[in-house]
C-alpha positions as CSV (number, residue, x, y, z in Angstrom):
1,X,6.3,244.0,180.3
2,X,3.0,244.2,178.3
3,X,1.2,247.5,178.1
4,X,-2.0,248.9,176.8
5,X,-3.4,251.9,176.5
6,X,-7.0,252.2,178.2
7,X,-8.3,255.9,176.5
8,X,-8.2,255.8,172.9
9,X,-5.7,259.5,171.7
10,X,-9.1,261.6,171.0
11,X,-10.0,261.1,174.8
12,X,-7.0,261.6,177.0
13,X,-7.2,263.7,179.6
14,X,-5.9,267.4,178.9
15,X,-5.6,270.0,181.6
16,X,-5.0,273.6,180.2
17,X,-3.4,275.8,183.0
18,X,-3.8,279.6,182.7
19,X,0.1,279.9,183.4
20,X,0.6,278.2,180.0
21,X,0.9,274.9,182.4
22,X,-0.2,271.8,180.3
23,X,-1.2,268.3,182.1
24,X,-1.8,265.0,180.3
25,X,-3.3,262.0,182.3
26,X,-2.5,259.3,179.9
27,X,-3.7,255.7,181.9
28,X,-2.0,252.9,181.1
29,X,-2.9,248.9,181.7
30,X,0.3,247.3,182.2
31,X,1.3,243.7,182.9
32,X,4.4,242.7,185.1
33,X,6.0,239.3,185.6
34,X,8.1,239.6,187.9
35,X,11.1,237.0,189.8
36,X,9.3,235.4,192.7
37,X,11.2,233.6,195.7
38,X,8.5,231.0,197.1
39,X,10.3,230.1,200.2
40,X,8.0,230.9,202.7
41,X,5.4,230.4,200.4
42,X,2.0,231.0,201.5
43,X,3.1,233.8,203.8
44,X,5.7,235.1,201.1
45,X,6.8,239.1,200.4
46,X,7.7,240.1,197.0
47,X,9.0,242.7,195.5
48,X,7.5,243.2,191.7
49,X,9.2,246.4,189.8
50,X,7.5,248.6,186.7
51,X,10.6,250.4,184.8
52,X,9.9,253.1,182.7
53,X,12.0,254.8,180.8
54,X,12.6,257.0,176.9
55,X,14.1,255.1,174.1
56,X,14.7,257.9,172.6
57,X,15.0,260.6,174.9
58,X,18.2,261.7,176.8
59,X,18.4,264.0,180.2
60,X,19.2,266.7,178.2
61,X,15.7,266.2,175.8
62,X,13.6,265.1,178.2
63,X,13.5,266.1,182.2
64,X,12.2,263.3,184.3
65,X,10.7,264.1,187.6
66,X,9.7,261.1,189.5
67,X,7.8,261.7,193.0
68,X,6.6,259.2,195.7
69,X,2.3,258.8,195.5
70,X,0.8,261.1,197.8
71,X,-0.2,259.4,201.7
72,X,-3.9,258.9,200.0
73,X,-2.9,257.0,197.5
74,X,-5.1,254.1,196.4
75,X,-3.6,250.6,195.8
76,X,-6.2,247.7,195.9
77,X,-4.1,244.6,195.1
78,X,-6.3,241.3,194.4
79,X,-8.0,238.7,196.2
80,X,-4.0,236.9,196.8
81,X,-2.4,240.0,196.5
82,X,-2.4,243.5,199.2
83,X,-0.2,245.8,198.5
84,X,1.7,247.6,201.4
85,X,4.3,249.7,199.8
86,X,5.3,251.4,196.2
87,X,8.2,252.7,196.3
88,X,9.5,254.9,193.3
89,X,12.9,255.0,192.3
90,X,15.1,257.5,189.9
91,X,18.3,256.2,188.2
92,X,20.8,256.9,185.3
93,X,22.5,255.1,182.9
94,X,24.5,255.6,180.3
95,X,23.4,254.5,177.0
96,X,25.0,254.6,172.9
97,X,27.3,257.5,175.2
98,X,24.7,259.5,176.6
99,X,22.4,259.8,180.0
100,X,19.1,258.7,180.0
101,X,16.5,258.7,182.9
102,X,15.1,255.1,184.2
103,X,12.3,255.3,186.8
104,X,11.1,252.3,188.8
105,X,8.3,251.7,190.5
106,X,8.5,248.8,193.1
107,X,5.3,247.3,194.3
108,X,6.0,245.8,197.5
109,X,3.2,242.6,197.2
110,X,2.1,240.6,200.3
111,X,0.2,237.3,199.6
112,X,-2.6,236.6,201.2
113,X,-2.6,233.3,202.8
114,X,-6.1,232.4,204.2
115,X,-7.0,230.7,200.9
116,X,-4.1,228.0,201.1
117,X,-4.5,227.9,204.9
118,X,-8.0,227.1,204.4
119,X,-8.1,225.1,201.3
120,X,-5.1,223.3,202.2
121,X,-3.2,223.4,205.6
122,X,-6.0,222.8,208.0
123,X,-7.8,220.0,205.8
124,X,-4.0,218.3,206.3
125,X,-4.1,218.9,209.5
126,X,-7.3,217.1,210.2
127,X,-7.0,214.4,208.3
128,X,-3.7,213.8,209.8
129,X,-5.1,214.1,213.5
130,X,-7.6,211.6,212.5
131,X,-5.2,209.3,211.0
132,X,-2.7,209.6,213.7
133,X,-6.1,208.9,216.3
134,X,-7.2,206.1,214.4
135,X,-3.7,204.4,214.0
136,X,-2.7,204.5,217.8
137,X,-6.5,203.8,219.3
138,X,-6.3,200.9,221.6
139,X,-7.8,197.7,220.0
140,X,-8.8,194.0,221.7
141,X,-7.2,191.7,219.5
142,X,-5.7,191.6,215.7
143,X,-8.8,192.6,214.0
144,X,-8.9,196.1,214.8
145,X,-5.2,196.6,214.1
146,X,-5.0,195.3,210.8
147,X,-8.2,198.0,210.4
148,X,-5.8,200.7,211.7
149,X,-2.7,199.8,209.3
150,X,-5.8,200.0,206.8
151,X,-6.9,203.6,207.6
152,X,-2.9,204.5,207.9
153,X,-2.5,203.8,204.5
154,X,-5.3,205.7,203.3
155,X,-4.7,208.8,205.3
156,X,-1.5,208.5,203.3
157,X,-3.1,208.1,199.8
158,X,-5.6,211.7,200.7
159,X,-2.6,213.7,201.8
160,X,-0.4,212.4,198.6
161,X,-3.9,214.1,196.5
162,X,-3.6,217.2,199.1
163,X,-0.1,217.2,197.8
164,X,-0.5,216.7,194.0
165,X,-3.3,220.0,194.3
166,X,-0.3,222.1,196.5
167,X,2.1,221.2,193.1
168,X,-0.8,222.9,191.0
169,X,-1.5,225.9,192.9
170,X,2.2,226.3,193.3
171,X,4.8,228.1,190.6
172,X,7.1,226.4,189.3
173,X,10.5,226.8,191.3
174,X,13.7,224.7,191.5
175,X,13.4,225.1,195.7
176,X,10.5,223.5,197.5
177,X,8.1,226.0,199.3
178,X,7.1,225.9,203.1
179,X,3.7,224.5,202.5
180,X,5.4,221.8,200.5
181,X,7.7,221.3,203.2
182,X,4.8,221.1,205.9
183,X,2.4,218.7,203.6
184,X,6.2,216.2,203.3
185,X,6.5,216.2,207.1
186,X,3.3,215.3,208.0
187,X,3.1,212.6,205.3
188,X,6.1,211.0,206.6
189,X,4.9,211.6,210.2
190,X,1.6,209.2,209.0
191,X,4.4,206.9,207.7
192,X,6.1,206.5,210.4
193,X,2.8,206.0,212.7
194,X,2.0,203.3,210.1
195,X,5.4,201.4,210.9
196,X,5.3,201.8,214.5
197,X,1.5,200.5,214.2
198,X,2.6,197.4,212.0
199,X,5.5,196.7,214.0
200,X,3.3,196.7,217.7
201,X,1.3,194.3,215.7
202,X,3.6,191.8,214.9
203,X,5.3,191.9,218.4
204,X,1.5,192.2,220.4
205,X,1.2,188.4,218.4
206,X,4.5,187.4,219.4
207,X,4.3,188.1,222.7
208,X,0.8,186.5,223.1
209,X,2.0,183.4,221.4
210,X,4.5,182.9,224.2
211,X,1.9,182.1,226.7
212,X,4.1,184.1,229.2
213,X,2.8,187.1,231.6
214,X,4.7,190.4,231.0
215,X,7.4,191.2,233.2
216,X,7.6,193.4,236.2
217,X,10.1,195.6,234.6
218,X,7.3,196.0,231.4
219,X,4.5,197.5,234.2
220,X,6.8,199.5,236.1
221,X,8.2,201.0,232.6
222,X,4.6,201.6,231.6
223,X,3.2,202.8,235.3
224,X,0.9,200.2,235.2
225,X,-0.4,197.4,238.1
226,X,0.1,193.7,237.3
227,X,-3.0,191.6,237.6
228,X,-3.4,189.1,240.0
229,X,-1.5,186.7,240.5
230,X,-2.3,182.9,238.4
231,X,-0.2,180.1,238.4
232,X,0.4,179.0,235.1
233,X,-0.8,176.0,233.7
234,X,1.1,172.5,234.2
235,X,0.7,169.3,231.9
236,X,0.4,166.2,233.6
237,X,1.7,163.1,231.4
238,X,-0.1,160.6,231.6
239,X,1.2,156.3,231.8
240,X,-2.0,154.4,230.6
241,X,0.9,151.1,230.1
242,X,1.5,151.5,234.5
243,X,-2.1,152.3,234.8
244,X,-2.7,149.0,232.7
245,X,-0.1,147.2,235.1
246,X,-2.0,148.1,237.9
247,X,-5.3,147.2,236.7
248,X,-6.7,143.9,238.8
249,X,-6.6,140.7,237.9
250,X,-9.8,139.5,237.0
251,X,-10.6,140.0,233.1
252,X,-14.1,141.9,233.9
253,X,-12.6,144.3,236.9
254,X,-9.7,145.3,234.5
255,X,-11.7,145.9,231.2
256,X,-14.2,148.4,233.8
257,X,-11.2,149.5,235.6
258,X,-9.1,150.1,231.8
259,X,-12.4,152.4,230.9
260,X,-13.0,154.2,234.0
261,X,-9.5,155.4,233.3
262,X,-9.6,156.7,229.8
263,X,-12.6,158.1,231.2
264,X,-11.3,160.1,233.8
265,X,-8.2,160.8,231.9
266,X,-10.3,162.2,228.8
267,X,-12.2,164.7,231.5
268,X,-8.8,165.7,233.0
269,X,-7.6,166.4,229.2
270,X,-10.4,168.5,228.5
271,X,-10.4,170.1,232.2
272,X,-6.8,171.3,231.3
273,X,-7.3,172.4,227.9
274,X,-10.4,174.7,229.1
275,X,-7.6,176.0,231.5
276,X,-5.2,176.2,229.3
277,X,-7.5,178.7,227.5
278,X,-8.7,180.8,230.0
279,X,-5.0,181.0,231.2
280,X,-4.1,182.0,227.3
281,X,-7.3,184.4,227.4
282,X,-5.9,186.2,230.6
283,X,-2.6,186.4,229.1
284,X,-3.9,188.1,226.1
285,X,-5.5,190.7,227.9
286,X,-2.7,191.4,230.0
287,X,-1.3,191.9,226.7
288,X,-3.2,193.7,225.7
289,X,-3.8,196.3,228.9
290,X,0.4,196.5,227.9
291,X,-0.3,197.3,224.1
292,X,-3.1,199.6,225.1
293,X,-1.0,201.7,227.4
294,X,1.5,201.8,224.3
295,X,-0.7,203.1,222.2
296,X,-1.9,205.5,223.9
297,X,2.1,207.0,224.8
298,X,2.4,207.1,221.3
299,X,-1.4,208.4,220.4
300,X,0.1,211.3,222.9
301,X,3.3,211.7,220.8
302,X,2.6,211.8,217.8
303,X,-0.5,214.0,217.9
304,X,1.6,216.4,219.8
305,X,4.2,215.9,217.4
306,X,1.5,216.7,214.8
307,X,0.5,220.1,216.8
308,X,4.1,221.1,216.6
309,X,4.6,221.0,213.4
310,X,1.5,223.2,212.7
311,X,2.1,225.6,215.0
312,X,5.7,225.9,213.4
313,X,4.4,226.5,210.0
314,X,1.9,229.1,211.5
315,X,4.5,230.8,213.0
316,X,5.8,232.4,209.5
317,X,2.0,233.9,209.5
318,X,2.9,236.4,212.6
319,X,6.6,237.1,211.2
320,X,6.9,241.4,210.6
321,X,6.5,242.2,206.7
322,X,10.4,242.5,205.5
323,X,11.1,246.2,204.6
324,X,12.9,246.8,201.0
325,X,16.0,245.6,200.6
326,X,18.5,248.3,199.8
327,X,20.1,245.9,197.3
328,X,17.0,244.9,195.2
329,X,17.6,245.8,191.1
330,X,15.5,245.6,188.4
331,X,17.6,243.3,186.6
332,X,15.7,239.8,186.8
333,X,12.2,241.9,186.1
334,X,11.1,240.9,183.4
335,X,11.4,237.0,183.9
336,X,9.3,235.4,186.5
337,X,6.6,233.2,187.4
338,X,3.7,234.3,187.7
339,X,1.6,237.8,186.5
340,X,1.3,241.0,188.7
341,X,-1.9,242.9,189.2
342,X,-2.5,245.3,186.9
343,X,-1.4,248.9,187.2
344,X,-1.7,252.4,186.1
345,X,0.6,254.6,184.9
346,X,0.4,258.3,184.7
């Protein structure tokens, strides 16, 4: 505990009662560190305590009258800070084998949260909404998919620099706080929406590469209507060596006739392979209506997965204020984390 005085001795503040009553206002600027627990950090109670007491000074040299501050008591706290209780305890202990009188003030200190909530939660929240949105919007092909792994992992490098700035306007503690908890949980939520994205990526181009329809039991799991029905595409071989067998006799008829069928075959050739890739292009739609509806399930999840965990951190915000504990000592006082407001003593 650091003190220092804030009236110089010439100008303290002497009352002379006509009873013979004398009454010294001596105020004092005092700074506290106190032993914080960061748990439910930023909607955290502690419990910061000024001890006062005589070095010198036993019960019998020196009585000690400690009261509580009157109901209009002023206690402004800080801009993180509000103060909702002091409470003032009186103790003894005995000392070199006599009694002296110990006083302790306890400043019951709630933080005020709408900074980090602000600064921090609700810029992690959007940025993970948009991620999650962006990751699990239904695309046509590849191209927009590898985009959305591409915007996953971004999302993930912003709310790693959300994170490093939570580690510097946290203190220092061997247990990690609730805001750290909530910024770890939605990181690895994005994570996990990154996997699932990469994975339905490499199976959407699997699947397509088959050149097979999806199942029945793939629409009815997804509540979806099959297109109609196409007949697949077959390949007719071809036997130009019969073809030549069968040609006619006559030199000039067979070299026409040998012509007229490469011709005809090389116009069924490309008539199948311009079938062959409007029946690829409707299976990659169908596909792609089955990737769609896939996305969006998990679009639906994971955003309300994201909403859950949000209102689950919020929920800490509307939790009573605890009350002191009867247990609380003045022991671990004077080490801690971070500085008190200033107070006055009198």
């Amino acid at each position: 505990m650091e003190t220092k005085e804030m009236l110089s001795e010439n100008r303290f503040d002497v009352r002379l009662q006509s009873d013979g009553e004398v009454k010294i206002n001596m105020p004092v600027f005092t700074s506290v560190l106190c032993r914080l627990n960061i748990e439910l950090f930023p909607f955290d109670t502690q419990f910061c305590a000024v001890a006062l007491a005589s070095p010198l000074l036993n019960v019998q040299e020196m009585d000690v009258n400690a009261t509580q501050p009157p109901n209009d008591a002023y206690f402004a706290g800080n801009a993180e800070w509000e103060v909702i209780n002091v409470t003032v305890r009186q103790m003894r202990f005995m000392e070199y084998g006599e009694y002296r009188v110990e006083v302790h003030y306890i400043l019951h200190l709630n933080r005020r949260p709408i900074y980090y909530v602000t600064v921090i939660v609700v810029p992690t929240f959007l940025i993970s909404a948009l991620s999650i949105l962006g990751i699990f919007s239904p695309g046509s092909n590849d191209g927009p998919r590898n985009e959305k792994v591409s915007l996953g992992l971004g999302s993930l490098l912003a709310m790693t620099v959300l994170l490093d700035i939570v580690a510097g306007a946290m203190p220092k503690s061997n247990s990690i706080p609730l805001l750290g908890f909530y910024i770890i949980v939605v990181i690895m939520l994005c994570a996990v929406g990154v996997a699932i994205s990469m994975a339905l990526l490499g199976l959407s181009r699997s699947y397509i590469q088959t050149e097979q329809m999806p199942s029945n039991a793939a629409y009815r799991l997804l509540i979806m209507s099959p297109m109609k029905k196409v007949d697949s595409i077959t390949v007719n071989n071809y036997a130009p060596i019969e073809m030549i067998k069968n040609a006619p006799k006559f030199p000039d008829l067979a070299a026409i006739y040998i012509q007229l069928t490469e011709v005809a075959r090389a116009q069924k050739t490309y008539r199948e392979r311009i079938e062959r890739a409007a029946w690829n292009g409707r299976v990659e739609k169908e596909w792609n209506r089955i990737f769609a509806r896939v996305d969006h399930v998990f679009l639906f999840l994971f955003e309300s997965l994201n909403l859950l965990i949000l209102l689950l951190f919020l929920r800490y915000a509307f939790l009573p204020v605890p009350d002191l504990p009867d247990d609380f000592t003045v022991s671990g006082a004077d080490v801690g984390t971070i500085q008190t407001a200033p107070l006055s003593q009198y």
